[in-house]
mmCIF file as Biopython writes it, N, C-alpha, C and O atoms, coordinates in Angstrom:
data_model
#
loop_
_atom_site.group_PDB
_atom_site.id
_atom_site.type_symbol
_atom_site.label_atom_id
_atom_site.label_alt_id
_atom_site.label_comp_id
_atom_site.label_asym_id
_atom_site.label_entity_id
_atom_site.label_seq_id
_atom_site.pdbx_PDB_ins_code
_atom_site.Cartn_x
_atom_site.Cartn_y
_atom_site.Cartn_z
_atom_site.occupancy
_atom_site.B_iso_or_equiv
_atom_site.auth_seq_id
_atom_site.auth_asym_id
_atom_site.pdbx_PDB_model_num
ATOM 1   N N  . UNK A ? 1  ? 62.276 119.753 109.026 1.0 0.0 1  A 1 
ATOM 2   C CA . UNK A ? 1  ? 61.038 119.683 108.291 1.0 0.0 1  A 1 
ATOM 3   C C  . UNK A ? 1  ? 60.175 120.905 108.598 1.0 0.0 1  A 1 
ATOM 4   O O  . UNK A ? 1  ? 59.592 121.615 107.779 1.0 0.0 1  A 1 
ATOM 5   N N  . UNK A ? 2  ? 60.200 121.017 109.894 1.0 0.0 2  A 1 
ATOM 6   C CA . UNK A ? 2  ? 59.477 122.267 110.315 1.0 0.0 2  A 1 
ATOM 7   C C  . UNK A ? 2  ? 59.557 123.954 109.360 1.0 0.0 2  A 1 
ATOM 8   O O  . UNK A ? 2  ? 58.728 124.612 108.732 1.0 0.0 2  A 1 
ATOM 9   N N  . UNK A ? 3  ? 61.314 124.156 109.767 1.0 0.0 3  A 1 
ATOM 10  C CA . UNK A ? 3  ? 61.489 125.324 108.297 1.0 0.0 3  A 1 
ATOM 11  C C  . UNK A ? 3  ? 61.166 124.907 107.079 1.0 0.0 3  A 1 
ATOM 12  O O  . UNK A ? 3  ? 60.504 125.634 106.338 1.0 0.0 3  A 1 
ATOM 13  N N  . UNK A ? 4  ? 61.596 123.653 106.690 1.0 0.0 4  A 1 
ATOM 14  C CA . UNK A ? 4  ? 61.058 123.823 105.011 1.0 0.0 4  A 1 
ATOM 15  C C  . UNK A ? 4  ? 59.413 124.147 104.837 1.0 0.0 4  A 1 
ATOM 16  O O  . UNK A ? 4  ? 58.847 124.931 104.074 1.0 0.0 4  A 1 
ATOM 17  N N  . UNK A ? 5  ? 58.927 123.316 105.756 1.0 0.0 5  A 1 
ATOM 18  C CA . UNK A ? 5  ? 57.080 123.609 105.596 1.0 0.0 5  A 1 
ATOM 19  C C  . UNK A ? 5  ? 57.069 125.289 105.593 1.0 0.0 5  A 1 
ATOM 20  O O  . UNK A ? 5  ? 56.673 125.981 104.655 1.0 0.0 5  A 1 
ATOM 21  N N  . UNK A ? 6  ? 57.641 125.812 106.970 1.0 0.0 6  A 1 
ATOM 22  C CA . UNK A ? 6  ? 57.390 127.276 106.847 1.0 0.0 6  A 1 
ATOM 23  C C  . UNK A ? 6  ? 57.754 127.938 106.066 1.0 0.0 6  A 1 
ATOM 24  O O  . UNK A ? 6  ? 56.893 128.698 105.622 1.0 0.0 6  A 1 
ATOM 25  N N  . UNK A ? 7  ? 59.312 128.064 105.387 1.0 0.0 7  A 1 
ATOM 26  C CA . UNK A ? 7  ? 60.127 128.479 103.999 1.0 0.0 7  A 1 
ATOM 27  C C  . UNK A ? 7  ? 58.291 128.112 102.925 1.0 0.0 7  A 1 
ATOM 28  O O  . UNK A ? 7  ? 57.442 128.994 102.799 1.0 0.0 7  A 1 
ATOM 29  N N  . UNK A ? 8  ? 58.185 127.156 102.534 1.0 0.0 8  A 1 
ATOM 30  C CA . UNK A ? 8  ? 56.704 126.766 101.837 1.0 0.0 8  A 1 
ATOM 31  C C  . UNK A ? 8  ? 55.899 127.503 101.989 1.0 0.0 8  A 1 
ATOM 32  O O  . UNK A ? 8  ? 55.580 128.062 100.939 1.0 0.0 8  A 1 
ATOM 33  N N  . UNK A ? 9  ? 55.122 127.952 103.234 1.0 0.0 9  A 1 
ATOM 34  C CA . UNK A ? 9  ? 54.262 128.887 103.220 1.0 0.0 9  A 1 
ATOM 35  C C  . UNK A ? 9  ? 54.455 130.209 103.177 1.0 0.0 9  A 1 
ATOM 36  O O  . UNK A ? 9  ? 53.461 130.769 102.714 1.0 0.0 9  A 1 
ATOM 37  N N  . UNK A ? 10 ? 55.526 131.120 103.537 1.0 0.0 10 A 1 
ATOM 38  C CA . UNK A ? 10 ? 56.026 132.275 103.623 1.0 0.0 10 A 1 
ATOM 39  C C  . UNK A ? 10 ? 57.020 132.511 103.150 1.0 0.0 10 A 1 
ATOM 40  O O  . UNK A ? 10 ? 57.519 133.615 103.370 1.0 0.0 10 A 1 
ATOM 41  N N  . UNK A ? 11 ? 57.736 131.491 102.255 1.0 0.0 11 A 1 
ATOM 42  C CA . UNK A ? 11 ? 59.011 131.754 102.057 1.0 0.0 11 A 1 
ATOM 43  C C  . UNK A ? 11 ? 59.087 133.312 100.742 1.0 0.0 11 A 1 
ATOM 44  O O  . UNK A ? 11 ? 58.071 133.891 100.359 1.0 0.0 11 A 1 
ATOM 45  N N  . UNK A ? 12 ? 60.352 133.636 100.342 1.0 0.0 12 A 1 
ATOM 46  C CA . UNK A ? 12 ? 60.623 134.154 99.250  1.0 0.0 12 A 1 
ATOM 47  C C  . UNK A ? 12 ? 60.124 133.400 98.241  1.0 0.0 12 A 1 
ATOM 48  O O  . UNK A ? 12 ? 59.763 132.285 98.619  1.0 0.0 12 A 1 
ATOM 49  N N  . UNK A ? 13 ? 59.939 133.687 96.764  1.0 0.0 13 A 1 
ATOM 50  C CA . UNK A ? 13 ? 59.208 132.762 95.855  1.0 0.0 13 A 1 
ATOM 51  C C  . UNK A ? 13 ? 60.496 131.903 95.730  1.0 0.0 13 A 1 
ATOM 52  O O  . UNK A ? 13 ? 60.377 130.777 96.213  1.0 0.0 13 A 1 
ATOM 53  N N  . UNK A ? 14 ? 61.951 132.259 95.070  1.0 0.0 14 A 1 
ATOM 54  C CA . UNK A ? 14 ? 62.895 131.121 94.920  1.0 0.0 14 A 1 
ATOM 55  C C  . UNK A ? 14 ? 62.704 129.861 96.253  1.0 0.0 14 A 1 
ATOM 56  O O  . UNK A ? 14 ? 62.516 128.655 96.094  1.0 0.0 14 A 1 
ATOM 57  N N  . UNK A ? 15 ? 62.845 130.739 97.747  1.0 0.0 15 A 1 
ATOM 58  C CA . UNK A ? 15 ? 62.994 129.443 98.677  1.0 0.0 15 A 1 
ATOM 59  C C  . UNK A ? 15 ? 61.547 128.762 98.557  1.0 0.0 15 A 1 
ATOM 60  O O  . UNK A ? 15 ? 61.652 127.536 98.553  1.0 0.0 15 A 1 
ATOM 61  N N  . UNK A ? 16 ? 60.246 129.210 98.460  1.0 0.0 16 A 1 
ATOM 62  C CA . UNK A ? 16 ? 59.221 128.668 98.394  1.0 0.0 16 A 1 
ATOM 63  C C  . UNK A ? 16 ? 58.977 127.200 97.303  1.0 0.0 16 A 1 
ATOM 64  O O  . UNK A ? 16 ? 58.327 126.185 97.551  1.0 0.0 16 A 1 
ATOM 65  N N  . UNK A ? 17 ? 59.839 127.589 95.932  1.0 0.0 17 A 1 
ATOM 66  C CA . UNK A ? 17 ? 59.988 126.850 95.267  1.0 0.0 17 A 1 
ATOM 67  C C  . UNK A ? 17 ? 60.796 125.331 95.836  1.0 0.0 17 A 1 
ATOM 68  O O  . UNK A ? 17 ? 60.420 124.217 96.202  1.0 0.0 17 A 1 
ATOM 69  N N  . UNK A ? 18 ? 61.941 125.957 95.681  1.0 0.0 18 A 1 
ATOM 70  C CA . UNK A ? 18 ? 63.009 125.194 96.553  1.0 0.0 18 A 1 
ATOM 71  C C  . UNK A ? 18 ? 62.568 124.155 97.853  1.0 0.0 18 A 1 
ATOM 72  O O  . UNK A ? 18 ? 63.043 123.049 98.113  1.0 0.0 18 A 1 
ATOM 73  N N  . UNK A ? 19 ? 61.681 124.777 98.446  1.0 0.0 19 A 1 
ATOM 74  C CA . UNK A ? 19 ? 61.052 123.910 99.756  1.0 0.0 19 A 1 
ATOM 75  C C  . UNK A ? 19 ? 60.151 123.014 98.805  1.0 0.0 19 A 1 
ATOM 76  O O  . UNK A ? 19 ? 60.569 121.875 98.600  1.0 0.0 19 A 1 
ATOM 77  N N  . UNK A ? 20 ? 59.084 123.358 98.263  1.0 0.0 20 A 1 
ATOM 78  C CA . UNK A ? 20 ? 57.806 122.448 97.664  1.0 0.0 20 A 1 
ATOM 79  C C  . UNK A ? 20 ? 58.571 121.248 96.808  1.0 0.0 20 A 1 
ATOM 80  O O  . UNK A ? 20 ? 58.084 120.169 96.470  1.0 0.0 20 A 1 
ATOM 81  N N  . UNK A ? 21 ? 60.009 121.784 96.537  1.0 0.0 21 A 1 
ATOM 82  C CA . UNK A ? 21 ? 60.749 120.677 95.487  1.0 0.0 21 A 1 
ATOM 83  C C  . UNK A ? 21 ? 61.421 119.639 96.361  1.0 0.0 21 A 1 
ATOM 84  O O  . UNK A ? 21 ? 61.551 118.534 95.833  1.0 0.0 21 A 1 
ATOM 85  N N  . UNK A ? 22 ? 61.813 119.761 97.428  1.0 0.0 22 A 1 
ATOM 86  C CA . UNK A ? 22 ? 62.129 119.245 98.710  1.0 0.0 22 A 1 
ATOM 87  C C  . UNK A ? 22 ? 61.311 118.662 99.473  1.0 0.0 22 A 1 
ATOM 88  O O  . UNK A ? 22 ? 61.859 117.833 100.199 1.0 0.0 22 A 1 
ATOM 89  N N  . UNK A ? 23 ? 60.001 118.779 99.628  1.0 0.0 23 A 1 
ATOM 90  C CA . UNK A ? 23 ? 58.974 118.237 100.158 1.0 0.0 23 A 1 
ATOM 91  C C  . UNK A ? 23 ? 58.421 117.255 99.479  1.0 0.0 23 A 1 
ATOM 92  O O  . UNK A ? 23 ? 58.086 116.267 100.132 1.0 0.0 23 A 1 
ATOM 93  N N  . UNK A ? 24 ? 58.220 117.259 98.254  1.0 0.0 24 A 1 
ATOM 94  C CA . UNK A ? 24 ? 58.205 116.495 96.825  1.0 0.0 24 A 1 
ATOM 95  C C  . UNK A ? 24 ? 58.665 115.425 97.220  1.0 0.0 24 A 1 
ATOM 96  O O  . UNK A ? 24 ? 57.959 114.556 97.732  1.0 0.0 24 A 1 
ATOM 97  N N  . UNK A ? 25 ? 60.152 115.302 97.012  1.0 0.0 25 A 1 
ATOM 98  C CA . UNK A ? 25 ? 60.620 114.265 97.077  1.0 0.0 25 A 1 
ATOM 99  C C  . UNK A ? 25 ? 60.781 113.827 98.568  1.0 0.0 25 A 1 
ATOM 100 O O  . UNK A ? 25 ? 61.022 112.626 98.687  1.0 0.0 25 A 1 
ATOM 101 N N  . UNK A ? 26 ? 60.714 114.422 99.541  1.0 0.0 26 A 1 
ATOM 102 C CA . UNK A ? 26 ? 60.552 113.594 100.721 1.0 0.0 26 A 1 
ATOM 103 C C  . UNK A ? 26 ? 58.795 112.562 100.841 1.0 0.0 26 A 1 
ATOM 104 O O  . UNK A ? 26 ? 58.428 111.503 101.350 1.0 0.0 26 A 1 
ATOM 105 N N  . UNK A ? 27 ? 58.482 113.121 100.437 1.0 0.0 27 A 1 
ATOM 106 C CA . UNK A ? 27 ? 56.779 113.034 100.523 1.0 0.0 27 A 1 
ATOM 107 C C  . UNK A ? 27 ? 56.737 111.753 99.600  1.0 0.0 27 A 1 
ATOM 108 O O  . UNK A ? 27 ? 55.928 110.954 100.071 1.0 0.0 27 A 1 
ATOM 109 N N  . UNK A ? 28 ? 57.366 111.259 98.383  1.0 0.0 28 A 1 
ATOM 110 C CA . UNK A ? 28 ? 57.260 110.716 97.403  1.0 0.0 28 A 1 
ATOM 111 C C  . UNK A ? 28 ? 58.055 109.285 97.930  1.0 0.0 28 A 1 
ATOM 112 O O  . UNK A ? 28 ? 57.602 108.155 97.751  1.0 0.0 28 A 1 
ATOM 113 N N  . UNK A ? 29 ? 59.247 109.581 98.567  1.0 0.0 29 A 1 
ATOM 114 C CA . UNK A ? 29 ? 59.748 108.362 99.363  1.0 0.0 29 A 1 
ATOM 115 C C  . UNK A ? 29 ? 59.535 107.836 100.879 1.0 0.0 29 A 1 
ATOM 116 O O  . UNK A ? 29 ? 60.124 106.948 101.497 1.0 0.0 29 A 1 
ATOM 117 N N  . UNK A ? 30 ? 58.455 108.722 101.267 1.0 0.0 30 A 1 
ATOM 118 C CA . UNK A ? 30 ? 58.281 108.207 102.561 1.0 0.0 30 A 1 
ATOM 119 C C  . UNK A ? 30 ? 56.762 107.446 102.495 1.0 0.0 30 A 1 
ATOM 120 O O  . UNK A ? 30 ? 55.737 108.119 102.607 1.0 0.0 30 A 1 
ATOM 121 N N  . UNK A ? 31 ? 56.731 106.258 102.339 1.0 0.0 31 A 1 
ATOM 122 C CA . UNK A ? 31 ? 55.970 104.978 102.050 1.0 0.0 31 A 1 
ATOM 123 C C  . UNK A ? 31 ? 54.847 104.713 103.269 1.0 0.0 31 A 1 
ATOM 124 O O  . UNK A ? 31 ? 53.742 104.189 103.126 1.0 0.0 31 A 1 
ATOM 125 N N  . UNK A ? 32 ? 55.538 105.305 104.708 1.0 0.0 32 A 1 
ATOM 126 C CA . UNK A ? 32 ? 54.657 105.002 105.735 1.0 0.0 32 A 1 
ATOM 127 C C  . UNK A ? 32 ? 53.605 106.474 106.120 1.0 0.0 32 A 1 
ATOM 128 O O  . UNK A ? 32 ? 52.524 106.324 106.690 1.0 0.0 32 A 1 
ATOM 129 N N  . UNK A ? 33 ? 54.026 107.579 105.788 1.0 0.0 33 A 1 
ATOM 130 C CA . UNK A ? 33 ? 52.934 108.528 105.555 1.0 0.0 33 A 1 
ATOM 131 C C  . UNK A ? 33 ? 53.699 109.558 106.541 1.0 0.0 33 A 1 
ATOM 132 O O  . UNK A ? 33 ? 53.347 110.734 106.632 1.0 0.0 33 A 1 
ATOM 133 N N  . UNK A ? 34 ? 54.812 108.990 107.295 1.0 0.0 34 A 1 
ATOM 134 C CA . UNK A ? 34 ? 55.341 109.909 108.518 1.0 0.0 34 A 1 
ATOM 135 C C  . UNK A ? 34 ? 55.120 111.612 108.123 1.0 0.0 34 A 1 
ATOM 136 O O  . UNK A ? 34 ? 54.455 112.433 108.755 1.0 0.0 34 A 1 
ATOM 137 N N  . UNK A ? 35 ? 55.765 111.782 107.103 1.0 0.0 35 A 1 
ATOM 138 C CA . UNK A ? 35 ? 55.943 113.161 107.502 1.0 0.0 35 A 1 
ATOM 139 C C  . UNK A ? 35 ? 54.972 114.001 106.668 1.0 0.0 35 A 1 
ATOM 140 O O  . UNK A ? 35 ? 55.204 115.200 106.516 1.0 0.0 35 A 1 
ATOM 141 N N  . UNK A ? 36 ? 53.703 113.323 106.024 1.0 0.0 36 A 1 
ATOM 142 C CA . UNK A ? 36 ? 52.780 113.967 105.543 1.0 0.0 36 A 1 
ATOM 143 C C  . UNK A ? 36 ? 51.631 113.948 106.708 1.0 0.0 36 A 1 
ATOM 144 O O  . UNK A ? 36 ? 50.742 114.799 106.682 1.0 0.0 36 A 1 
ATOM 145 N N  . UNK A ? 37 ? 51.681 112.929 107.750 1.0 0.0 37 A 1 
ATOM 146 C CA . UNK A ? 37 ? 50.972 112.845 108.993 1.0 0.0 37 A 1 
ATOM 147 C C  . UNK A ? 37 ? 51.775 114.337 109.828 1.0 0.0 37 A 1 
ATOM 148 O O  . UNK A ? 37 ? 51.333 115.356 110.357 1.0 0.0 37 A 1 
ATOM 149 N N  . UNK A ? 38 ? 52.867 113.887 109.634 1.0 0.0 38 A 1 
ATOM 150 C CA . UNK A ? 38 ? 53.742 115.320 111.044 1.0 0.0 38 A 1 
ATOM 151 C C  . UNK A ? 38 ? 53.370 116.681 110.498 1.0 0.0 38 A 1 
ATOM 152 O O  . UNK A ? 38 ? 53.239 117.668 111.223 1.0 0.0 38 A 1 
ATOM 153 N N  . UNK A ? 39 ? 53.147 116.691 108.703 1.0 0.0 39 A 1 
ATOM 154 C CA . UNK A ? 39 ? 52.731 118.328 108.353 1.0 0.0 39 A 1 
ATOM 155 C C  . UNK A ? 39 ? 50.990 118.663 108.825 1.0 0.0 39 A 1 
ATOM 156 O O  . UNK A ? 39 ? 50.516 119.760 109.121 1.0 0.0 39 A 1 
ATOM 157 N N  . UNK A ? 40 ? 50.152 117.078 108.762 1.0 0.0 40 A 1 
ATOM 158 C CA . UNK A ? 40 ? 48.967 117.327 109.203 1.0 0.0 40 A 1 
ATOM 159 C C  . UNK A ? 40 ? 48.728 117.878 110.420 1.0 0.0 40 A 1 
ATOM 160 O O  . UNK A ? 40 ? 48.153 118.951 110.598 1.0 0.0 40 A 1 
ATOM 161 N N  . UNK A ? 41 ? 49.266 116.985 111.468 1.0 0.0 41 A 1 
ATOM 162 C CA . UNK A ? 41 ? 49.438 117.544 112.788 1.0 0.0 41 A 1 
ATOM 163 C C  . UNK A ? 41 ? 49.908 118.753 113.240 1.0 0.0 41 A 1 
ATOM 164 O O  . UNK A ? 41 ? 49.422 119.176 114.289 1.0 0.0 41 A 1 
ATOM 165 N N  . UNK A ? 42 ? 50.968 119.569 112.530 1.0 0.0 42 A 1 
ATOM 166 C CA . UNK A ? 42 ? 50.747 120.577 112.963 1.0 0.0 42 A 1 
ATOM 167 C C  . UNK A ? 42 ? 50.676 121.944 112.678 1.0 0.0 42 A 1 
ATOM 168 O O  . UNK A ? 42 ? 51.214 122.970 113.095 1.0 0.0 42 A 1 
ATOM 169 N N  . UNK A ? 43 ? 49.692 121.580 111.683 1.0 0.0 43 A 1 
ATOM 170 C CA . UNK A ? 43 ? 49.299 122.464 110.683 1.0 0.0 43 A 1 
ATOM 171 C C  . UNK A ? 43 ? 49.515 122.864 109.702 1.0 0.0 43 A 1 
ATOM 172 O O  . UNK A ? 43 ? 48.899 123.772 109.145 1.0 0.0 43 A 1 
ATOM 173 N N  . UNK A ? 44 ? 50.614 122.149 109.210 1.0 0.0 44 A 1 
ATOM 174 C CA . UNK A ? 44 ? 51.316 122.883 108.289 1.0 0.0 44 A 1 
ATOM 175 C C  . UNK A ? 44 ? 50.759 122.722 107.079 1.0 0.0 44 A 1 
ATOM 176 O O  . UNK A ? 44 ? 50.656 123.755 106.418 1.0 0.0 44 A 1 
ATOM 177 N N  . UNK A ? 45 ? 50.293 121.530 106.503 1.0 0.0 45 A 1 
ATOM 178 C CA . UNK A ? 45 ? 49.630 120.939 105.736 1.0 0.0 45 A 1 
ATOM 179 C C  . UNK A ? 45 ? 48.149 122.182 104.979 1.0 0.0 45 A 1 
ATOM 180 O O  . UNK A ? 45 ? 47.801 122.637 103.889 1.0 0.0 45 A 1 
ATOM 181 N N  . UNK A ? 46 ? 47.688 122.241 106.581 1.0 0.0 46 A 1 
ATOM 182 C CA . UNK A ? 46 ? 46.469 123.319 105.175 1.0 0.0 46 A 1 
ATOM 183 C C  . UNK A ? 46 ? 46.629 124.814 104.851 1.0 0.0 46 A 1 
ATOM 184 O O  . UNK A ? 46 ? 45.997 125.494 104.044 1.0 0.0 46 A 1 
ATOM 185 N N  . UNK A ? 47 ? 47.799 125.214 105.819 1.0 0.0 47 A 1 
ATOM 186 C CA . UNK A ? 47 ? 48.666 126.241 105.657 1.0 0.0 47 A 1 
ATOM 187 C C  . UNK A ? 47 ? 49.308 125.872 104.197 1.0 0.0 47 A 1 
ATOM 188 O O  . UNK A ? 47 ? 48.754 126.631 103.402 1.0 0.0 47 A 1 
ATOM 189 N N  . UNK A ? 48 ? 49.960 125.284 103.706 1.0 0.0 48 A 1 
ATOM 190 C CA . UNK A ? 48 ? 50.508 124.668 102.634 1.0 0.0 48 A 1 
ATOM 191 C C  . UNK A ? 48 ? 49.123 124.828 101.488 1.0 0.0 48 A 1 
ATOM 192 O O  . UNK A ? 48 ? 49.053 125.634 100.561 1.0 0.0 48 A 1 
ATOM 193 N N  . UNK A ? 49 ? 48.698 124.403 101.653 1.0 0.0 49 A 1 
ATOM 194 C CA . UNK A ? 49 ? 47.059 124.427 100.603 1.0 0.0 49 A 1 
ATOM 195 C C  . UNK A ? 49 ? 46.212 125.316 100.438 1.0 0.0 49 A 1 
ATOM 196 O O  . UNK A ? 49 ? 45.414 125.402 99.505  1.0 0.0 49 A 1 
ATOM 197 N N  . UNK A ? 50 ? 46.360 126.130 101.471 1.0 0.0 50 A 1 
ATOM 198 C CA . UNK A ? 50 ? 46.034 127.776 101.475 1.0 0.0 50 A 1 
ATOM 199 C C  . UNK A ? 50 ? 46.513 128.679 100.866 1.0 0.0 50 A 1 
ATOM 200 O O  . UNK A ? 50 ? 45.899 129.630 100.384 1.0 0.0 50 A 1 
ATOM 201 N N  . UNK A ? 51 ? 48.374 128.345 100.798 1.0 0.0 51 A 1 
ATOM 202 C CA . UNK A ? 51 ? 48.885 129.327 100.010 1.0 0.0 51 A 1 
ATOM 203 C C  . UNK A ? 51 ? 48.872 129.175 98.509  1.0 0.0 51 A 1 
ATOM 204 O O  . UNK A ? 51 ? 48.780 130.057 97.655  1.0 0.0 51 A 1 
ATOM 205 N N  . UNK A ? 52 ? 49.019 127.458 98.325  1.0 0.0 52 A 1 
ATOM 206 C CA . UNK A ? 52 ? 48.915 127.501 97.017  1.0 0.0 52 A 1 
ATOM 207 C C  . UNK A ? 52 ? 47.661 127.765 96.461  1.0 0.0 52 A 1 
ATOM 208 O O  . UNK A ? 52 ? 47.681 128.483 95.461  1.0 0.0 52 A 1 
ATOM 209 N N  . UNK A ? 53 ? 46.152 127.213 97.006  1.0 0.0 53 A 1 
ATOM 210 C CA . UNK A ? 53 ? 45.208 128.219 96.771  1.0 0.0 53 A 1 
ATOM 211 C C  . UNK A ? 53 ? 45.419 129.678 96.268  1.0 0.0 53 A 1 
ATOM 212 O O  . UNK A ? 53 ? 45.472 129.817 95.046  1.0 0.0 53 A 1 
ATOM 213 N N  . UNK A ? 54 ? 45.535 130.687 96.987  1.0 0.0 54 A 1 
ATOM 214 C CA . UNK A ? 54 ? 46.019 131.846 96.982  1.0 0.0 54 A 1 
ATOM 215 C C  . UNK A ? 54 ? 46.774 132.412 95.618  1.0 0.0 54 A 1 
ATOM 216 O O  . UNK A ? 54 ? 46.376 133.268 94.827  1.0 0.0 54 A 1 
ATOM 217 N N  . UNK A ? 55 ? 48.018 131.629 95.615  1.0 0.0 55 A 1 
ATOM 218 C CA . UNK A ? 55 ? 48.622 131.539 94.593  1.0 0.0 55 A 1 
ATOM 219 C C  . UNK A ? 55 ? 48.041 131.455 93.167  1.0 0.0 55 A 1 
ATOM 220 O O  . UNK A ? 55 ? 48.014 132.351 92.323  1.0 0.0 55 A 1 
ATOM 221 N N  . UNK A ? 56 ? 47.613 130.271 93.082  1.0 0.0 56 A 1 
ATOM 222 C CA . UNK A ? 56 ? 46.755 129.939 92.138  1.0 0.0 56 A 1 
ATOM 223 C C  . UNK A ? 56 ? 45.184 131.295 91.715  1.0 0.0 56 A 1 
ATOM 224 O O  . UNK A ? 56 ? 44.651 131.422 90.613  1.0 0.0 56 A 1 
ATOM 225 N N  . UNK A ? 57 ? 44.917 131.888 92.691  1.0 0.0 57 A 1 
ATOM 226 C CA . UNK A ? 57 ? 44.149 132.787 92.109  1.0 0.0 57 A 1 
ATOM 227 C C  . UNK A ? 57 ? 44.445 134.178 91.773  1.0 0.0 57 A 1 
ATOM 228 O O  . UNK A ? 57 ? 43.674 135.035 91.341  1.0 0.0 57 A 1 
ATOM 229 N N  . UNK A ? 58 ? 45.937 134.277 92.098  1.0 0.0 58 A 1 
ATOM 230 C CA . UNK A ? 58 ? 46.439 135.171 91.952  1.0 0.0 58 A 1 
ATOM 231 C C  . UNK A ? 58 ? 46.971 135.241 90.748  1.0 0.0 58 A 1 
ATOM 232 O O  . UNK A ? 58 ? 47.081 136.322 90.169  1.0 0.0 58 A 1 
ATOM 233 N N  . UNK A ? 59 ? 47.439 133.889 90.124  1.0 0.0 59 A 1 
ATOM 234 C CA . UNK A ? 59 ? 47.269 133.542 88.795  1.0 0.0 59 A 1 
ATOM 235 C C  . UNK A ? 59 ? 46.622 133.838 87.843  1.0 0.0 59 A 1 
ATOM 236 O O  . UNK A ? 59 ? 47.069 134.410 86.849  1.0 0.0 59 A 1 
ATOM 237 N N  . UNK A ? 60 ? 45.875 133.610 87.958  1.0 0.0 60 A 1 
ATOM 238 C CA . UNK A ? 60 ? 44.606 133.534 87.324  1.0 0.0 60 A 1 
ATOM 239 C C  . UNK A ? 60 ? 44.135 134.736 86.845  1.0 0.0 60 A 1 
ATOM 240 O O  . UNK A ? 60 ? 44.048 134.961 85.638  1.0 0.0 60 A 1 
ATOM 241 N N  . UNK A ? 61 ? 43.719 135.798 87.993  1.0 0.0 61 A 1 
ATOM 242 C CA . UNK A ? 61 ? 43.733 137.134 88.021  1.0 0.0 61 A 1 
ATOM 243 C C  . UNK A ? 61 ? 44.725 137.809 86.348  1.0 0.0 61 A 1 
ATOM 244 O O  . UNK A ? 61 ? 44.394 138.217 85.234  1.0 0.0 61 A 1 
ATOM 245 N N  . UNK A ? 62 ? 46.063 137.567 87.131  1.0 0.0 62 A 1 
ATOM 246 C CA . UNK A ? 62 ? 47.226 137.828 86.031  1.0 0.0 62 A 1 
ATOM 247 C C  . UNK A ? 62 ? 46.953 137.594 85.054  1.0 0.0 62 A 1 
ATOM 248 O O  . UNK A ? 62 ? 46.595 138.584 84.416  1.0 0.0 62 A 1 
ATOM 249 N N  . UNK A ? 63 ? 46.925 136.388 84.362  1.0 0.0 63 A 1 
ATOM 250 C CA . UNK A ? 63 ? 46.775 135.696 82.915  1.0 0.0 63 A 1 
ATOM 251 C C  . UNK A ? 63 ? 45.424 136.002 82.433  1.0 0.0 63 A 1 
ATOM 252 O O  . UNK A ? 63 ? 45.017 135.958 81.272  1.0 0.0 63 A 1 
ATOM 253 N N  . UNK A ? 64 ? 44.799 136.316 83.489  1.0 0.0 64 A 1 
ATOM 254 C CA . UNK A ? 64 ? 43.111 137.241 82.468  1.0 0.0 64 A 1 
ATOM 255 C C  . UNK A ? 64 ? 43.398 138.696 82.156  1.0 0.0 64 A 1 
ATOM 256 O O  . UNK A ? 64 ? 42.511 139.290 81.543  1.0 0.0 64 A 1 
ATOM 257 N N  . UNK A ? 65 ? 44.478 139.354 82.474  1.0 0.0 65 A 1 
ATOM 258 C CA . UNK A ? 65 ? 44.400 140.787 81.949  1.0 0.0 65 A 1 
ATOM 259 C C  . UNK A ? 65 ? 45.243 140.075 80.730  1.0 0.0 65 A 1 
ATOM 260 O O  . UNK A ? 65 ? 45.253 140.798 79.733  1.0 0.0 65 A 1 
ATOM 261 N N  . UNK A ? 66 ? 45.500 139.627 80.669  1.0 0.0 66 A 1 
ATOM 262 C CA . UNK A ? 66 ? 46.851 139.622 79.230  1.0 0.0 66 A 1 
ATOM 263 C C  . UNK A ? 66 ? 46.248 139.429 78.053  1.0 0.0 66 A 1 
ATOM 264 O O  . UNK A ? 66 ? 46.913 139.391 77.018  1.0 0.0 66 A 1 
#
């Protein structure tokens, strides 16, 4: 879990994808919160929300020159 979170935040864009699609569905079947608690704890979580932040305005940026 640990690499996929990190692959997520730093990865290449394919593995970055690849991880968030993987996290998805772990995140989606785990009912007791485990491993969205284990990304809170150790950081990974707003590391994760930072980049897609980031992302997202980097977006944005893009699609306004066009």
């Amino acid at each position: 879990m640990s690499v996929t979170c990190q692959d997520a935040i730093d990865g290449h864009h394919v593995t970055r994808t690849l991880s968030f699609t993987l996290l998805d569905a772990i995140i989606r079947r785990d009912g007791e919160k485990r491993w969205i608690n284990f990304m809170k704890e150790k950081g990974y979580l707003k590391h994760i929300l930072a980049s897609i932040q980031l992302e997202d305005q980097s977006l944005i940026q893009v699609c306004s020159r066009i």
